[in-house]
C-alpha positions in Angstrom: 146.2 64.3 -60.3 142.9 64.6 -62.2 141.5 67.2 -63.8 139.3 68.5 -61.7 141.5 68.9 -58.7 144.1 70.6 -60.8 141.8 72.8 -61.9 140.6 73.3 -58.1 143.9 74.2 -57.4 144.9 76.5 -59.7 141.3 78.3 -58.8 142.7 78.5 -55.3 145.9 79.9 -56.1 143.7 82.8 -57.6 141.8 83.3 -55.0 143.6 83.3 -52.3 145.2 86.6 -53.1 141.3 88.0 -53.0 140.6 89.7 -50.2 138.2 92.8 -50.3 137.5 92.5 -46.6 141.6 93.2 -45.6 141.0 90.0 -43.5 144.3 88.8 -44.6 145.5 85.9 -47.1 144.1 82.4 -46.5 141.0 83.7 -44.1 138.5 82.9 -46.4 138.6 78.7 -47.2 135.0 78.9 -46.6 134.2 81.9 -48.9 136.6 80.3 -51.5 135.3 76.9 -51.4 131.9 78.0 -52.0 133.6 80.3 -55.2 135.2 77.7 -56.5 132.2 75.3 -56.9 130.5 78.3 -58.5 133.4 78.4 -61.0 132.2 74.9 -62.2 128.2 75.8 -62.5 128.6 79.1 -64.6 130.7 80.1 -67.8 129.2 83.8 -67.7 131.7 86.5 -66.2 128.9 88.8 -65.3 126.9 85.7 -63.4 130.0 84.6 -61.9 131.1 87.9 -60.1 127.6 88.6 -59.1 127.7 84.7 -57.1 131.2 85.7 -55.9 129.8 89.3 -54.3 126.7 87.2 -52.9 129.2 84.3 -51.2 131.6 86.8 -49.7 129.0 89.5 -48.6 126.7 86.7 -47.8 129.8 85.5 -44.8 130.8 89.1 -43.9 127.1 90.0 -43.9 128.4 93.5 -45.4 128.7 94.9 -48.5 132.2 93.7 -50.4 133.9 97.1 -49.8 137.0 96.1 -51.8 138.5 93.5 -54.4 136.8 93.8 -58.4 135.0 90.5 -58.6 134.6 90.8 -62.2 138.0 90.8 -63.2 138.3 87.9 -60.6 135.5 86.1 -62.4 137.2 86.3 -66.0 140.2 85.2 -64.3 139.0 82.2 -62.6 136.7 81.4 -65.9 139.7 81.9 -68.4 141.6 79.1 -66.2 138.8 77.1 -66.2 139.0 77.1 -69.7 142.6 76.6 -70.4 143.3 74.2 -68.2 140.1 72.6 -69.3 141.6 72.8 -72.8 145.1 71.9 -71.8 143.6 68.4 -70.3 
């Protein structure tokens, strides 16, 4: 598997236990999709969990009314960096 798609993957493992709108596991492949590309265009925490707010309130068309998207941000960035390091 390449790097990239391992890295996807372990993103989505992470993610898929977010869910600030009680929607339920696995009802946002759209939402995550769109957070995981953002994972591979910023390194800042901040940056990252204001893009993650924007995607899910963006689909929900609601403010995010649970979940901490910046601990989910320096989660998702400190995979991106170990298993950027790891590779």
């Amino acid at each position: 598997m390449n790097e990239i798609a391992q890295l996807n993957f372990a993103l989505a493992d992470v993610l898929q236990a977010f869910d600030p709108y009680k929607a339920g596991e696995g009802f946002y492949d759209t939402e995550m999709a769109d957070a995981i590309y953002a994972v591979h265009q910023e390194d800042d925490a901040e940056k990252l969990a204001a893009e993650i707010r924007r995607i899910y309130e963006h689909s929900f068309d609601a403010p995010m009314p649970g979940g901490d998207p910046i601990h989910l941000a320096k989660k998702l960035l400190s995979i991106k960096q170990t298993v950027s390091c790891s590779l």
